[in-house]
NUNUPA-773846 format. One record per residue (C-alpha): z, x, y; chain; residue number from 1. Coordinates in steps of 0.25 Angstrom, whole numbers. Layout:
# residues N
(r (Z; X; Y); 'A'; NUM)
...
# end
This chain:
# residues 242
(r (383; -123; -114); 'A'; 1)
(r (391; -131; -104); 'A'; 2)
(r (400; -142; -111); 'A'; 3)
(r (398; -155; -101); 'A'; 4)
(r (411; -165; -104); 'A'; 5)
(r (413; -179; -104); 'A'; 6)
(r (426; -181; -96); 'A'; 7)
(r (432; -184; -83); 'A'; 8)
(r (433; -175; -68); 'A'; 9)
(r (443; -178; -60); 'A'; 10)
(r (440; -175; -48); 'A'; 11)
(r (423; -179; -53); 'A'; 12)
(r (413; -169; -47); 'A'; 13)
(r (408; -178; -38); 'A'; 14)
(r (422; -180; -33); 'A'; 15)
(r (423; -165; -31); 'A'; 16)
(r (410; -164; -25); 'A'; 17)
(r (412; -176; -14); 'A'; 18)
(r (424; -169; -8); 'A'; 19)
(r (416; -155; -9); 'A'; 20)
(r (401; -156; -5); 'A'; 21)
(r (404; -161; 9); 'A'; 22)
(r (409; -149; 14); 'A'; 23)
(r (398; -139; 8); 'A'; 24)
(r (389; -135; 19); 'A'; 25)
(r (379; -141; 12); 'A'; 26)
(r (381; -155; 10); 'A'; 27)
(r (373; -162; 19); 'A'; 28)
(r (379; -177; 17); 'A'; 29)
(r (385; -185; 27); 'A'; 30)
(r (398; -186; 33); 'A'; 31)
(r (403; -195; 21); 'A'; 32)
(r (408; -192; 9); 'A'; 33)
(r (398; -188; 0); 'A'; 34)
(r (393; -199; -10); 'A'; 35)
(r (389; -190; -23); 'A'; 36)
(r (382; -194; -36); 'A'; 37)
(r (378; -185; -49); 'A'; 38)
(r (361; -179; -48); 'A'; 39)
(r (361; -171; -57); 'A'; 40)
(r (363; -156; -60); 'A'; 41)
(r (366; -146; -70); 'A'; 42)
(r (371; -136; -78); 'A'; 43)
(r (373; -121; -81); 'A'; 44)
(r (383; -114; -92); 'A'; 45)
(r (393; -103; -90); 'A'; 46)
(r (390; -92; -99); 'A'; 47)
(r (406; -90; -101); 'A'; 48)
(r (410; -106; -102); 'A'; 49)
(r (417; -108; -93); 'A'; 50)
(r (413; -112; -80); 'A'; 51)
(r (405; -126; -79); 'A'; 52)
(r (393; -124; -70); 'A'; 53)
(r (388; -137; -64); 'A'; 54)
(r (375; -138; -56); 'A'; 55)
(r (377; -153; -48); 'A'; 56)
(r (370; -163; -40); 'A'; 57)
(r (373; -174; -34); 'A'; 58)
(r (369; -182; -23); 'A'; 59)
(r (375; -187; -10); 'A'; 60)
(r (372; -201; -5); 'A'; 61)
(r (382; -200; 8); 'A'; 62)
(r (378; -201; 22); 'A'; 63)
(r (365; -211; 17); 'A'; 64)
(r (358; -198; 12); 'A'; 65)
(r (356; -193; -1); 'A'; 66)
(r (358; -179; -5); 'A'; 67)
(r (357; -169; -17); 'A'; 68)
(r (367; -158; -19); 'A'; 69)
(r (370; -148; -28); 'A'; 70)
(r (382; -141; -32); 'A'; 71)
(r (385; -132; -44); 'A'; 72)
(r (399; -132; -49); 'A'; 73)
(r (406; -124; -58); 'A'; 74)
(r (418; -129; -67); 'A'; 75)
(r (429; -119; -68); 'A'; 76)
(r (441; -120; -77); 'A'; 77)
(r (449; -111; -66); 'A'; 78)
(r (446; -109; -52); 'A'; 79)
(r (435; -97; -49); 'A'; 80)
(r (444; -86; -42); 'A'; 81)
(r (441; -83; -27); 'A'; 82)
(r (431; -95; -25); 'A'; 83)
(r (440; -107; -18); 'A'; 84)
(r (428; -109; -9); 'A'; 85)
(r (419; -113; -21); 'A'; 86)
(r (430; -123; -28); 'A'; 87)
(r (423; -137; -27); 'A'; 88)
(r (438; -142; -32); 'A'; 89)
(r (445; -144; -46); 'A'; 90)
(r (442; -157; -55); 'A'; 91)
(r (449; -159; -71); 'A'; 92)
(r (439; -159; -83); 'A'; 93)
(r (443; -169; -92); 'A'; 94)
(r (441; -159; -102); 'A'; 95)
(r (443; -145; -96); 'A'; 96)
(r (453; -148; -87); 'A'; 97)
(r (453; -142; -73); 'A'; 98)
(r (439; -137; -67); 'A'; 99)
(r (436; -131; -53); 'A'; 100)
(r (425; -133; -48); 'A'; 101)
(r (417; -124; -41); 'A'; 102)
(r (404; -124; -31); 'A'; 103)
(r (397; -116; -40); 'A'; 104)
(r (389; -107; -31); 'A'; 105)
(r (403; -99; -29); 'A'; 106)
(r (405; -98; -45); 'A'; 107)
(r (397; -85; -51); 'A'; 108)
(r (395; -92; -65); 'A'; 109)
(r (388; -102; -58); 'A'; 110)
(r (379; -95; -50); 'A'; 111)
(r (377; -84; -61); 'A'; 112)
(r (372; -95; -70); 'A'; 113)
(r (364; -101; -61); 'A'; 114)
(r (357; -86; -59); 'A'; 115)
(r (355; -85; -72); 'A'; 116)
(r (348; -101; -75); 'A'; 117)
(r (337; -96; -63); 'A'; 118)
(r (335; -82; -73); 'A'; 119)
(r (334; -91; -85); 'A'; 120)
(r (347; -85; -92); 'A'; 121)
(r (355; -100; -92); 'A'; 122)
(r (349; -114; -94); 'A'; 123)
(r (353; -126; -86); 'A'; 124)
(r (362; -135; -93); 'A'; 125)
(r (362; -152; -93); 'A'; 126)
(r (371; -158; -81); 'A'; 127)
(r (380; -167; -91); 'A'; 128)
(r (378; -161; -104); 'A'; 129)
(r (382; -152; -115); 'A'; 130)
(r (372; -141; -121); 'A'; 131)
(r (359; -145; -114); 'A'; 132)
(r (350; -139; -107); 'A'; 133)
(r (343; -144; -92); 'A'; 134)
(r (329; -141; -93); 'A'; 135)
(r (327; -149; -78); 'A'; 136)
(r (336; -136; -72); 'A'; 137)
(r (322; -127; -67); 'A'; 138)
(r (325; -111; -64); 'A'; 139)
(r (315; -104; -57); 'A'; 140)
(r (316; -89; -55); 'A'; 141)
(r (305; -79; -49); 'A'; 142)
(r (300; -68; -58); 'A'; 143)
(r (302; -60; -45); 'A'; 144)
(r (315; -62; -45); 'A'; 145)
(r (321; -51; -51); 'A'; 146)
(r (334; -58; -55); 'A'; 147)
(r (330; -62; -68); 'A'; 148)
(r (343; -53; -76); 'A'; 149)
(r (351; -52; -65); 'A'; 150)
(r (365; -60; -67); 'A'; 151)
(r (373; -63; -57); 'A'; 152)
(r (386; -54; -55); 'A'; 153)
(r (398; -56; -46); 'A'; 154)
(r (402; -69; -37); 'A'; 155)
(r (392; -78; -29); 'A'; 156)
(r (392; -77; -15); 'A'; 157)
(r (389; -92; -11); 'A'; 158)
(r (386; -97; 2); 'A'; 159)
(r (383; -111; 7); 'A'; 160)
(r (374; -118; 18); 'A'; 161)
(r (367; -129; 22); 'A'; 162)
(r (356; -126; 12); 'A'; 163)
(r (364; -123; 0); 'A'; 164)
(r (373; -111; -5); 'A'; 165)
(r (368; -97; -8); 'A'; 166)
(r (374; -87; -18); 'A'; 167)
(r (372; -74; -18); 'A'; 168)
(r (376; -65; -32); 'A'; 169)
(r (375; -53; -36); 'A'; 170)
(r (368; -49; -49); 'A'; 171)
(r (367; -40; -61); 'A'; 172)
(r (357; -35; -71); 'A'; 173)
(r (362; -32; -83); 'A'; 174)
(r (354; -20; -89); 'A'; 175)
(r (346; -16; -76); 'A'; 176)
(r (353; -3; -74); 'A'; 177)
(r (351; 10; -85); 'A'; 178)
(r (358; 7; -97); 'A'; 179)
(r (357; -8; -96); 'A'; 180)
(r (369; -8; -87); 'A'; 181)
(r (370; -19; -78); 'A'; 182)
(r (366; -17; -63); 'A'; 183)
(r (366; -23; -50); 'A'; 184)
(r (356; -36; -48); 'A'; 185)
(r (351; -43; -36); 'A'; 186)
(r (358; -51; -27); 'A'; 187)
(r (353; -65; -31); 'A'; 188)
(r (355; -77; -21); 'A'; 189)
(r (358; -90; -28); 'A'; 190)
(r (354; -102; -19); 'A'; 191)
(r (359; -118; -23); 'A'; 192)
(r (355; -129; -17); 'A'; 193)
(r (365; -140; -12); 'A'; 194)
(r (356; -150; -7); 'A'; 195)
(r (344; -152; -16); 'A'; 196)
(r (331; -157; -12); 'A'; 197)
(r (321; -162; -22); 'A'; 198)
(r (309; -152; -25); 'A'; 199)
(r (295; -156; -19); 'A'; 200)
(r (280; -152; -24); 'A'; 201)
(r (279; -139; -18); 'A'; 202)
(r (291; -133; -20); 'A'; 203)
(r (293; -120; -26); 'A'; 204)
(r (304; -117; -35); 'A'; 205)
(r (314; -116; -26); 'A'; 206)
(r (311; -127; -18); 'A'; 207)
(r (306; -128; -5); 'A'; 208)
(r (319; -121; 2); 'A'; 209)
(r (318; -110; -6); 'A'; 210)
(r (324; -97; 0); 'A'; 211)
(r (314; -85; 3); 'A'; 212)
(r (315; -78; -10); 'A'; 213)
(r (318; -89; -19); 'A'; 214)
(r (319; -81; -32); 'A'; 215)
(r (322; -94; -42); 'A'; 216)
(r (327; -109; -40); 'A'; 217)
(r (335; -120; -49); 'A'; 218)
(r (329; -132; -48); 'A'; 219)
(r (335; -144; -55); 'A'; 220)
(r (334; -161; -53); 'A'; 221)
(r (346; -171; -49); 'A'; 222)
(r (345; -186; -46); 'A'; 223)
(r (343; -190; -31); 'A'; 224)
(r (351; -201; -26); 'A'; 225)
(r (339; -210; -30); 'A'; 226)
(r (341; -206; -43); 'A'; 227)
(r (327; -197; -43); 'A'; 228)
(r (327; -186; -51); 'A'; 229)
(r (324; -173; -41); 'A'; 230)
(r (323; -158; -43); 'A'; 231)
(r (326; -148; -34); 'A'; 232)
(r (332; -133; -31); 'A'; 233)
(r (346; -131; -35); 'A'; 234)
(r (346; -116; -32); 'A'; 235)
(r (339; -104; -29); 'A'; 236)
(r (338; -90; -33); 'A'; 237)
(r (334; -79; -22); 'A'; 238)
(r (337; -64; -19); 'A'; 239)
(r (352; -62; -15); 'A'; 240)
(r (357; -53; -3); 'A'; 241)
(r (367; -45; -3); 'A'; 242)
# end
């Protein structure tokens, strides 16, 4: 499980954020600079060890309006060949030296665990702590789905919008084809919300924006600016295209 440290960022990760979100064509603060705080999140272990994957929240109180977002970061110890695009920036670990920091919806450790914590194969880990587990971190996937085996293969293929960033993957089945040889999987789409919005009565598991053919959803809680605690969709799960 993910080792959380005691030490120092420089730059911190609101810092990085501050100069990053307001280019993202989601961000829906003002024209100021953002005005960030800590909500919560969570997070999700790297089978190999070495990538840190971050799911974060924080809240932006800029512009007189208060909003959620999310952004998943992965923690690199060298930089993710051929994804510049996905680079958030660089910060030194107190302890592990330089990071790069990536948008994690361009990294394929990140997006193949967060596959896998909707199948049930991975559990959600504790924000700020080491070795503990974050039973408040709800998956939900269809039994129609069809993607409970299949693992992800190959680079996301991330696309951003006004309403979040889609990812589409390809998969694998290990033991699907005769002599329990690995063969082709569906193409899943991953969706993650960037701007979250509390759960009402009524909702289904994927919220009330649900894409037609939600297959499965993340939900989880952060602190809103009042300092509530709210739950809502972090991501969905739904049939891919090719």
């Amino acid at each position: 499980m993910a080792v959380i440290h005691e030490t120092t960022l420089k730059p911190t990760k609101l810092e990085l954020l501050t100069a990053w979100l307001p280019d993202q064509p989601w961000y829906a603060g003002s024209a100021q600079a953002p005005e960030l705080a800590r909500a919560g999140g969570f997070r999700l272990d790297d089978p190999q060890g070495e990538v840190g994957i971050e799911f974060v929240v924080v809240t932006d109180r800029s512009g007189g309006l208060a909003r959620a977002y999310l952004v998943p970061f992965t923690y690199r110890g060298a930089p993710l060949d051929g994804d510049e695009a996905g680079l958030v920036g660089t910060m030194e670990h107190g302890v592990l030296g330089r990071r790069w920091v990536y948008d994690g919806t361009h990294d394929p450790v990140l997006v193949a665990q967060l596959l896998a914590f909707v199948q049930g194969r991975v559990e959600a880990q504790a924000q700020n702590s080491s070795d503990a587990r974050d039973d408040s971190v709800v998956r939900w996937l269809s039994e129609a789905a069809g993607i409970g085996a299949a693992a992800v293969v190959g680079a996301p293929r991330p696309v951003s919008g006004p309403h979040g960033t889609d990812v589409t993957v390809e998969t694998a089945v290990e033991g699907a084809a005769p002599g329990g040889a690995v063969s082709a999987g569906p193409v899943v789409g991953l969706h993650v919300r960037r701007v979250l919005e509390p759960l009402v009565e009524g909702d289904g598991p994927g919220g009330a924006a649900a894409p037609e053919g939600c297959l499965g959803s993340v939900t989880a809680v952060w602190r809103a600016a009042d300092g509530t605690e709210q739950r809502g969709v972090f991501a969905t799960v739904s049939a891919g295209a090719r």
